[in-house]
C-alpha positions as CSV (number, residue, x, y, z in Angstrom):
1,X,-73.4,-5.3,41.6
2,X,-74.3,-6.8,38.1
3,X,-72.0,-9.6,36.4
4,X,-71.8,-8.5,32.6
5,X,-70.3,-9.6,29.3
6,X,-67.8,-7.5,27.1
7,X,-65.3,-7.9,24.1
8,X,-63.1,-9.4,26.8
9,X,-65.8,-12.0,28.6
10,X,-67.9,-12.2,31.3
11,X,-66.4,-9.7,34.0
12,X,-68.0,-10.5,37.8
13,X,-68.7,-7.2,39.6
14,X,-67.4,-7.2,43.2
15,X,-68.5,-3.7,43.7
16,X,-67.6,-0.1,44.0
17,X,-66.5,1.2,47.5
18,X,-65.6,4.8,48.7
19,X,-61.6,5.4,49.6
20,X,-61.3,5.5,53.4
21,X,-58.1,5.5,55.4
22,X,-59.0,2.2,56.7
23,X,-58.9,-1.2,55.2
24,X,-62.1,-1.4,53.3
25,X,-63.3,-5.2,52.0
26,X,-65.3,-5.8,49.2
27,X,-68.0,-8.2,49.9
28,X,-68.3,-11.3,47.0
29,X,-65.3,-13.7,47.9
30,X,-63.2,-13.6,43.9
31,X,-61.6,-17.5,44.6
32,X,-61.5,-17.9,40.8
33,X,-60.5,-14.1,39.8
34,X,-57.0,-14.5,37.5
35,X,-58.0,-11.0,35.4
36,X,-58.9,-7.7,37.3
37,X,-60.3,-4.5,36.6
38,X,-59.8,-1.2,38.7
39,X,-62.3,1.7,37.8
40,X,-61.6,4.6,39.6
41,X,-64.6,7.1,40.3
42,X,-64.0,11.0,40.7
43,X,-64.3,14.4,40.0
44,X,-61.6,15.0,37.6
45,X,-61.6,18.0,36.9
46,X,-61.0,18.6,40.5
47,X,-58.0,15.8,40.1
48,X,-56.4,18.1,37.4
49,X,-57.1,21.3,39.1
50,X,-55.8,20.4,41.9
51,X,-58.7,21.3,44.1
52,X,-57.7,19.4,47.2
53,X,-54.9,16.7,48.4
54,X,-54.7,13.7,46.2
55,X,-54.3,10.0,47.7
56,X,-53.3,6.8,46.4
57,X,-54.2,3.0,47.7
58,X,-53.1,-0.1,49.1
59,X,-54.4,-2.8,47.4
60,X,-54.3,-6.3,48.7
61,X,-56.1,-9.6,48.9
62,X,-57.5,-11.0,52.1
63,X,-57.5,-15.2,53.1
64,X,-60.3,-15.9,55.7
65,X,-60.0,-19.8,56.9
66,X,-64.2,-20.5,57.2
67,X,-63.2,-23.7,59.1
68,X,-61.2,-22.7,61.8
69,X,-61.4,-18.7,61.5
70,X,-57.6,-17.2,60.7
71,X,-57.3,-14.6,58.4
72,X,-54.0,-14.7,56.2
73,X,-53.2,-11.5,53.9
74,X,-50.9,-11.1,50.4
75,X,-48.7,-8.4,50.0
76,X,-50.1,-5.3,49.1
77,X,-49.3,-2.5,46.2
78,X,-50.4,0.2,45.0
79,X,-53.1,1.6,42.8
80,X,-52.5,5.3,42.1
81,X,-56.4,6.3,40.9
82,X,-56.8,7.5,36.9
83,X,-59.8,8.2,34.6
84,X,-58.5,5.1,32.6
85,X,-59.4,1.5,33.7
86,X,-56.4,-0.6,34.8
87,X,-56.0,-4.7,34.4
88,X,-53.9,-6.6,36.4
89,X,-53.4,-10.3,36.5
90,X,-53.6,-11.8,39.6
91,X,-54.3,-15.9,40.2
92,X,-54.9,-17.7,43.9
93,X,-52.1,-19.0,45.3
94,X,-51.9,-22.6,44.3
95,X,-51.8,-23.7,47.6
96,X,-54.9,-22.0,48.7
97,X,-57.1,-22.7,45.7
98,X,-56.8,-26.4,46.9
99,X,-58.4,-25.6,50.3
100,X,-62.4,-25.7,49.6
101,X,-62.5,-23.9,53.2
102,X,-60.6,-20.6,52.1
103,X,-62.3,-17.8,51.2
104,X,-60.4,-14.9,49.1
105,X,-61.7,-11.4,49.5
106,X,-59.8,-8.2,47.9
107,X,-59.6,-4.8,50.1
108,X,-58.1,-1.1,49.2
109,X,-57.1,1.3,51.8
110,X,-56.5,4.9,51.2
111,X,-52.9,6.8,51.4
112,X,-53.4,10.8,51.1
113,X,-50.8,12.7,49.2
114,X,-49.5,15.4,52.0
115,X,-46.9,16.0,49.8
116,X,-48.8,17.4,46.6
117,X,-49.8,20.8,46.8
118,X,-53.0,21.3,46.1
119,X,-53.2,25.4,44.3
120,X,-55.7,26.4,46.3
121,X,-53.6,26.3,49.6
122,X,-51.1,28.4,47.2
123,X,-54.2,31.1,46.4
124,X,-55.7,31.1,50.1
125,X,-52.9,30.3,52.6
126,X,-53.9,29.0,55.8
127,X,-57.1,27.8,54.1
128,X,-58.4,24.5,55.0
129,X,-57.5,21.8,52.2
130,X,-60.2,18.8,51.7
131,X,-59.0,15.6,50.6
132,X,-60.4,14.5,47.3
133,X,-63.3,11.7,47.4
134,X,-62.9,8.6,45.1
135,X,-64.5,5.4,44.8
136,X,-62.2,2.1,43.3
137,X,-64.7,-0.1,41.2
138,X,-63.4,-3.9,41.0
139,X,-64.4,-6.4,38.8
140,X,-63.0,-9.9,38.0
141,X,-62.9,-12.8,35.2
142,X,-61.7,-15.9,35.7
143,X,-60.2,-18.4,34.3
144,X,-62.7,-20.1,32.3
């Protein structure tokens, strides 16, 4: 996780995590993130081939209360992954960026595609189909 400077500004890396079917929660807290960035990491050639079932993501942000311990979520949508990078703007709530005690985390979970066919399953019926592997890479900037 490296913090680096582009045309744009200073971007602050909150990681790069692996598509799972469960909630998965990027570690650095983004309190001040207004400006984010989704990378999505493949194979896509295997994308475009159709090599396998595709999936798609929840994305939503997560509101853990450090002083008494309740966690609060935002609504969720989705991120559909693509070999180009995707911005989004996406400020605090107001009311939560006055409480020094909340902490705002974002998290992805996976959604496979059982509805694309992949054309292998078409070439080799009764085949078992894998489930392509991504990774979502999210990065922030704030308001400053």
């Amino acid at each position: 996780m490296a913090d680096f400077t582009d045309a744009y500004g200073v971007w602050f890396d909150l990681g790069t995590l692996s598509a799972f079917p469960n909630w998965q929660i990027f570690d650095r807290p983004c309190q001040q993130g207004v400006l984010f960035r989704f990378t999505f990491l493949a194979n896509w050639s295997d994308w475009k081939d159709r090599k396998g079932f595709r999936s798609w993501a929840w994305f939503r942000f997560v509101h853990h209360d450090d002083s008494g311990g309740f966690t609060v979520v935002e609504p969720s949508f989705r991120l559909y992954p693509k070999e180009q990078q995707m911005l989004k703007e996406m400020p605090i709530l107001s009311r939560l960026e006055l409480n020094p005690y909340t902490i705002r985390k974002a998290s992805f979970k996976q959604v496979i595609d059982y509805r694309s066919k992949p054309s292998i399953s078409a070439v080799n019926p009764g085949v078992s189909v894998p489930v392509l592997d991504w990774s979502l890479k999210v990065e922030y900037m704030d308001e400053g």
